[in-house]
C-alpha positions in Angstrom: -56.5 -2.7 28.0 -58.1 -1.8 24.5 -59.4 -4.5 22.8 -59.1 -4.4 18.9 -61.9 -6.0 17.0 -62.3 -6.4 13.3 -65.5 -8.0 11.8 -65.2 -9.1 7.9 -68.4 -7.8 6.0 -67.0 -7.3 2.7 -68.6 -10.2 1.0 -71.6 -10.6 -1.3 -73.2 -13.5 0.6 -75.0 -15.4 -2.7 -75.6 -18.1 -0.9 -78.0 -16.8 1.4 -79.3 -15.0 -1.2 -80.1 -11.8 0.4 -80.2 -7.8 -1.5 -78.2 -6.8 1.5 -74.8 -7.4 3.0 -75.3 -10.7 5.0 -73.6 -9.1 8.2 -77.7 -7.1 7.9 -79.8 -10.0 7.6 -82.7 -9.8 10.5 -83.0 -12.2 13.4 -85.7 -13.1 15.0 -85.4 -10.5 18.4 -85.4 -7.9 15.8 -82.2 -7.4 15.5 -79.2 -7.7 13.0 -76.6 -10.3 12.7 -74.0 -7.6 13.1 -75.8 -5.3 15.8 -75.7 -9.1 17.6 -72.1 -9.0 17.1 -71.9 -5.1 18.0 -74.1 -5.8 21.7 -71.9 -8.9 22.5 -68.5 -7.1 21.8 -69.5 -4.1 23.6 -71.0 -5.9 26.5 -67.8 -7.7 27.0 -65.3 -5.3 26.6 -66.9 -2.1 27.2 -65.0 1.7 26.6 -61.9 -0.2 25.9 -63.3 -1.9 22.4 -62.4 -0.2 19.5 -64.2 -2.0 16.2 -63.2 -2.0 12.7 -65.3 -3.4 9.8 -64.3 -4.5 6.7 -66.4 -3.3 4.2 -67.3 -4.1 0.2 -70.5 -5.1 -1.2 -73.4 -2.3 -0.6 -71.3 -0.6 1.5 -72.9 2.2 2.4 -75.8 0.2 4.2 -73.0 -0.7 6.7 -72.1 2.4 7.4 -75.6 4.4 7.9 -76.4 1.3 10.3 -72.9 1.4 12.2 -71.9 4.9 11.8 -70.1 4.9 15.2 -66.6 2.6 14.2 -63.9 2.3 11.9 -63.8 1.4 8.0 -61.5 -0.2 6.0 -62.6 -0.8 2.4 -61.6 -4.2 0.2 -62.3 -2.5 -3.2 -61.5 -5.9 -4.6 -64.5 -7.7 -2.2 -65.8 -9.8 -5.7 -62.7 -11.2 -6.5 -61.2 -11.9 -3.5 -62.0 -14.1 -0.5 -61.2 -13.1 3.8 -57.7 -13.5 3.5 -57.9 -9.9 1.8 -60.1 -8.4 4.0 -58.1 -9.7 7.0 -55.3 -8.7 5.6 -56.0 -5.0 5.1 -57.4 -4.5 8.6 -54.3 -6.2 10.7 -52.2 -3.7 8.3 -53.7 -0.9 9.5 -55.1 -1.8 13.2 -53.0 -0.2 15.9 -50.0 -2.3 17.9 -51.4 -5.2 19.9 -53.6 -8.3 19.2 -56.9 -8.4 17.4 -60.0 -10.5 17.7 -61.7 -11.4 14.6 -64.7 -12.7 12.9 -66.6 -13.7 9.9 -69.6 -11.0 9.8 -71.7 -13.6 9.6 -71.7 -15.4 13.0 -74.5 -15.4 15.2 -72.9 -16.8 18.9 -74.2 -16.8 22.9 -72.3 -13.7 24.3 -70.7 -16.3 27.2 -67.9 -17.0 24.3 -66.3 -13.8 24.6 -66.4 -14.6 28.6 -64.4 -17.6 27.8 -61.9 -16.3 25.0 -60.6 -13.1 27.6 -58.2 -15.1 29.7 -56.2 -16.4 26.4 -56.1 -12.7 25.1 -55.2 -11.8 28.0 -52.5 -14.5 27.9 -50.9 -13.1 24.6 -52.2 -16.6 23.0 -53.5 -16.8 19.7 -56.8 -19.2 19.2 -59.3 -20.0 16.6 -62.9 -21.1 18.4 -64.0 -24.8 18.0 -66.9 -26.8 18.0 -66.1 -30.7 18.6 -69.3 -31.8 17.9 -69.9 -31.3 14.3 -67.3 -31.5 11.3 -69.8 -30.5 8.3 -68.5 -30.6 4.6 -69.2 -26.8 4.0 -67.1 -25.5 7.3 -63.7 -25.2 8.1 -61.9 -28.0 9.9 -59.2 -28.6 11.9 -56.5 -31.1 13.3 -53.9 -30.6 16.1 -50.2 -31.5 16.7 -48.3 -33.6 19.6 -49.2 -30.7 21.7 -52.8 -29.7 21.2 -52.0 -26.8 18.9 -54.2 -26.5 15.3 -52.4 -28.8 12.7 -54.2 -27.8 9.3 -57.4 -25.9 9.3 -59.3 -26.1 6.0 -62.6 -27.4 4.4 -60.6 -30.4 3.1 -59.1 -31.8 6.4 -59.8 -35.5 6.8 -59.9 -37.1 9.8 -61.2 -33.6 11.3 -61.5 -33.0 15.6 -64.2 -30.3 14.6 -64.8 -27.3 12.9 -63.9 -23.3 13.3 -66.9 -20.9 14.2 -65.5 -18.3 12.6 -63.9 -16.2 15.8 -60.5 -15.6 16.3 -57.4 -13.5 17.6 -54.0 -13.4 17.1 -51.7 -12.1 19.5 -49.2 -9.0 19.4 -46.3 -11.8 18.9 -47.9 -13.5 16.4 -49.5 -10.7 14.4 -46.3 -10.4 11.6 -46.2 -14.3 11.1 -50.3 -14.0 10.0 -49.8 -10.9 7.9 -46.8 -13.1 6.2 -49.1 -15.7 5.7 -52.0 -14.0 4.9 -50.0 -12.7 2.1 -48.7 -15.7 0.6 -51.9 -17.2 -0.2 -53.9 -16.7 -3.1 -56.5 -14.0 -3.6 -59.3 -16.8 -3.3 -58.6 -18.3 -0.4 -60.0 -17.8 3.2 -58.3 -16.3 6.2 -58.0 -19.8 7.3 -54.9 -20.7 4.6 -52.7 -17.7 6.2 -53.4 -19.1 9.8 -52.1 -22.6 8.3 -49.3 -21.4 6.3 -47.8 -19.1 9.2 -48.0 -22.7 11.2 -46.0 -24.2 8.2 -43.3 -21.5 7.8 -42.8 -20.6 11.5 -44.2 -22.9 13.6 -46.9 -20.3 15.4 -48.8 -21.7 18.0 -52.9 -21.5 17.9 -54.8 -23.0 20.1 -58.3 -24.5 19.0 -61.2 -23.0 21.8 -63.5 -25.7 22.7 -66.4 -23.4 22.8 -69.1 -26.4 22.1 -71.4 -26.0 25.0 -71.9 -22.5 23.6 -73.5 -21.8 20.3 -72.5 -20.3 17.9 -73.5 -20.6 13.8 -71.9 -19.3 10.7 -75.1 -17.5 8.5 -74.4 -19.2 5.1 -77.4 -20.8 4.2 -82.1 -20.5 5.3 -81.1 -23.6 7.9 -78.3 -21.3 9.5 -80.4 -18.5 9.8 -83.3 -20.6 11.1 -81.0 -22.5 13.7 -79.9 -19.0 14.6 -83.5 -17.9 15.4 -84.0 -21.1 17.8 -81.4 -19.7 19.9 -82.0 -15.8 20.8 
């Protein structure tokens, strides 16, 4: 079974601060944030992954360091937010679902061990931690049934927060891309996830992958707390 990834690098990343894309910012082992991604993805799925990276600011650093997958290019990367991004790529990935995440997340390769059974399931997720709701990430709630409610930086009364991987399932794909493009140009991925829930009804399970870690690069004490763990 090919596995379609998509990581979303377009942004400028000013709040770490960096002269580079974010998804290049060295760890600690010497590596990238993004080769981290690349070694987990490829351990995991092997000769059946096929990668594509969204791509904007500084581009062409991306490219000379991942020459080896596929591009698609938000030319729009300083006005616009991951809805965009993620937009372009499920328009142009080939049939089936896709797994996707921010290029900014440093994680323990054991949580794409856990997410294969729901792709292989045909079931859309979004991967949780339970055990921190911080003001800067996006948080979630759940329905009756256990499937995500709202999933935003404003929820109140929040079960935990997103870590930034995700996949939507070959059924589901058309209700994201509609939702995906009703929201504004400024908002994240997250608000197409939501509004396909309001419209359709679609069905996303939240991951519990908090015995795992896994940190969104955003700020010195990510990057630091990333460190701690390779």
């Amino acid at each position: 079974m090919n596995v379609q990834a998509v990581i979303l690098a377009a942004g400028m990343g000013t709040r770490l601060g960096k002269p580079w894309p974010k998804p290049l910012t060295p760890l600690v082992d010497g590596r990238t944030i993004m080769r981290q991604q690349m070694d987990n993805l490829e351990k995991a799925f092997g000769s059946d992954l096929r990668v594509m990276t969204v791509i904007g600011f500084k581009l062409e650093l991306i490219i000379e360091a991942f020459p080896n997958v596929a591009y698609v290019y938000n030319e729009n990367y300083d006005q616009t937010n991951t809805n965009r991004s993620l937009l372009k790529a499920l328009r142009i990935a080939g049939d089936g679902g896709v797994l996707w995440m921010n290029g900014d997340v440093v994680f323990d390769p054991a949580v794409l061990e856990r997410v294969k059974p729901l792709m292989q399931a045909g079931t859309s997720f979004i991967c949780v931690n339970t055990s921190a709701t911080a003001e800067e990430e996006v948080k979630y709630t759940v329905d009756a049934d256990g499937h995500v409610a709202l999933l935003s930086k404003t929820v109140e009364n929040a079960l935990g927060e997103s870590v930034g991987i995700n996949y939507i399932s070959s059924s589901d794909r058309a209700n994201l891309i509609a939702g995906l493009e009703a929201c504004a140009d400024t908002d994240y991925f997250e608000r197409g996830i939501e509004i396909a829930i309001e419209k359709v009804g679609m069905k996303v399970v939240p991951l519990d992958i908090s015995d795992l870690f896994a940190v969104e690069v955003d700020f010195e004490d990510d990057l630091a707390r990333a460190n701690t763990h390779l």
